[in-house]
C-alpha positions, 0 to 999 in steps of 0.5 A: 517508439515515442510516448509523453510519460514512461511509466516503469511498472505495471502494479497498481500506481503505474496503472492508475497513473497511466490511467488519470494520464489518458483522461487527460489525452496524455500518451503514456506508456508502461513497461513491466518487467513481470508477466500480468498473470505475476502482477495479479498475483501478488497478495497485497493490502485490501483497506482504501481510503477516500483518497484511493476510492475517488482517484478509481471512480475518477478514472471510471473502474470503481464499479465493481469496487463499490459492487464488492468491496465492503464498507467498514465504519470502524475496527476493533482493538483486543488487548486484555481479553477484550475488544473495543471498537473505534468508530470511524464514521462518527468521529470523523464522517468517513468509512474505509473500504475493503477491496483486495489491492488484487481485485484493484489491479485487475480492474485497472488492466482490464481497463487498460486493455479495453481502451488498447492502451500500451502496456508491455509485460515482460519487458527485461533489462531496464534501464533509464537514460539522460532522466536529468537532461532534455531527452529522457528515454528508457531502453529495455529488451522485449521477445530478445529484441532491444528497444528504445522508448523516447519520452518527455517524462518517467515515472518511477512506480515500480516498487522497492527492488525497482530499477528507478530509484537504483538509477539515481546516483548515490549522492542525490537521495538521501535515505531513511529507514527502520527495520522492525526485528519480526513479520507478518505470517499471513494466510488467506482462506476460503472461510467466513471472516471472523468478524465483519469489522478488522480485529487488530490483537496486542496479545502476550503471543505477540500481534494478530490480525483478523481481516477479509477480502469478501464475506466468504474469503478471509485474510489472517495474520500473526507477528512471527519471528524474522528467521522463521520460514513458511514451510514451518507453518502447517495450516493446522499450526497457524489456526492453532496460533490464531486462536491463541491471539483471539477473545472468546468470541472471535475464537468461537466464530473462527471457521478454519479451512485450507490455506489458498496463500501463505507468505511472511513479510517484513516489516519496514519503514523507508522514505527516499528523498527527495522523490524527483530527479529531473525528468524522472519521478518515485511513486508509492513503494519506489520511494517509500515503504511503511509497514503495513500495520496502518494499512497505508501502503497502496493509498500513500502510491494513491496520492502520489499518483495523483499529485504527480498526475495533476503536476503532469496534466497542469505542464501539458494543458497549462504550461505551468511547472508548478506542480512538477516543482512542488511535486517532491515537497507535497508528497514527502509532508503527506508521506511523513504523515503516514510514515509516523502513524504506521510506526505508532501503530506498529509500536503500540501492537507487537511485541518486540524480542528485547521488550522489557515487561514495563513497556509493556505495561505502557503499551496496555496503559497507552491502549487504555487511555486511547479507547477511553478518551474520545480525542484520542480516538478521533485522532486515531481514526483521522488517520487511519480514515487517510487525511485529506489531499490538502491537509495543512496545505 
């Protein structure tokens, strides 16, 4: 088989970029190595940014996102007892939306079979061949049977633990990584969300998180210690965990019901560089992680994509290489951009285990200054909001 762009991975990224490819008669195939019932399953982030919003209603699957999905003009910071609201929309003149990175998935499938496009699930033993010379290809094992799909370009969207960025050798990337000493116990509920704007807590319990996927179904993290595991938290202890990290209001609006998902996830920032290796490309999390406490995972995959979509329609209906050149550069300035807020925000909210009281002293002071001065506050939202696709470009 024979196709312009392999795209290995089937989440999101790979999805949308398969997608902005097609728009522009580009042949592409994806390959993923779980089934579509696991990709969907996955419980992932559910704040957008314009960047992301645009990229879905450019390929014509945000319908039913702008149905759904919620409009938030700001969010809350509780520290002290008391919450304060950073109001994004007049600082800044732009919203987020909150649609779960599920319901994104989902959309971009449906799409994607509707229009008979190729996209092979389960595709087992992949492996990328020739990405730094004339005749990229990819060979992979389907039904038992072992295939060999030939390409003029592949695209690495398929996560951290993906096979692309393990094919680089070790002397070409460079890598560079934090890992913060706790998780996020995360639950999702049938319940009413506590509040209708996300409440991000800096508690003496440590961080809280109070978000939602739709007005009856709601999305509630706390900070836990790395070595705990799921099966030590009862829905009973959670919610009685919850409420130690809310205000008195949120704490009376609290509806507790059964947990529907219950996960613990690890904190990191990571970043590959560069991100292009010949014919081969990274993408969102195959080439970076942040820890999700920005809630910049899924649009910095967004931005990619569509960097690299561009850089890729520009070689076939241009002629030019341009963008596949700069491809690299462009991502990484943005990608550092997000890296620094993510781990400012991680650091401003949790309590880390060797914390002496005075930093926590500054955490409280650093709260106070930002919720009472208007640039710092702009600041903030700027990049919570997600900076524009040609900032200080």
């Amino acid at each position: 088989m024979r196709t312009q762009v392999a795209i290995i991975g089937g989440g999101p990224s790979g999805l949308l970029l398969g997608a902005l490819l097609h728009k522009a008669g580009i042949d592409n195939v994806i390959l993923e190595r779980q089934t579509g019932d696991y990709v969907l399953g996955r419980i992932r982030a559910g704040v957008l940014e314009q960047v992301a919003v645009a990229a879905l209603d450019e390929v014509g699957v945000g319908a039913r996102m702008h149905k759904e999905g919620l409009v938030h003009g700001g969010f809350e910071l509780l520290f002290g007892g008391k919450r304060h609201r950073i109001d994004m929309h007049s600082l800044t003149g732009h919203i987020v939306m909150v649609y779960g990175q599920t319901e994104v998935t989902r959309d971009l499938m449906n799409d994607r079979a509707a229009k008979g496009l190729t996209t092979v699930y389960e595709a087992k033993e992949v492996s990328l061949h020739d990405f730094d010379g004339t005749t990229p290809h990819v060979i992979y094992v389907h039904n038992g049977q072992t295939h060999r799909l030939d390409c003029d370009f592949i695209a690495g969207c398929d996560g951290f633990h993906g096979v692309s960025r393990a094919s680089v050798p070790k002397q070409a990337i460079r890598e560079y990584e934090k890992v913060y000493p706790f998780g996020w116990l995360g639950m999702l509920s049938d319940t009413p969300p506590v509040s209708h704007e996300l409440i991000y807590a800096n508690t003496d319990h440590g961080f809280a998180l109070c978000s939602m996927r739709s007005p009856t179904r709601s999305r509630y993290y706390v900070q836990v210690p790395l070595t705990d595991k799921v099966e030590q938290w009862s829905d009973e202890r959670f919610w009685d965990q919850l409420r130690l990290h809310l205000d008195d209001e949120a704490r009376a609006n609290l509806v507790t019901g059964p947990s529907i998902e219950k996960s613990i996830a690890p904190l990191r920032s990571f970043v590959a560089e560069p991100l292009r290796f010949g014919r081969l490309f990274l993408a969102g999390d195959a080439g970076h992680i942040v820890p999700p406490t920005g809630a910049k995972g899924l649009n910095l995959a967004a931005t990619d994509v569509k960097y690299l979509g561009s850089a890729l329609i520009e070689h076939y209906q241009h002629k030019s290489d341009q963008g596949i050149d700069h491809y690299s550069e462009r991502c990484l300035r943005r990608i550092w951009r997000a890296e620094r807020f993510s781990w400012w925000f991680t650091m401003l909210m949790h309590r880390f285990p060797d914390e002496s009281g005075f930093n926590h002293k500054v955490q409280l002071a650093e709260l106070d200054y930002l919720v009472h001065s208007e640039s710092a506050m702009r600041s903030v939202a700027e990049n919570y909001v997600g900076l524009p696709l040609n900032f200080g470009e």
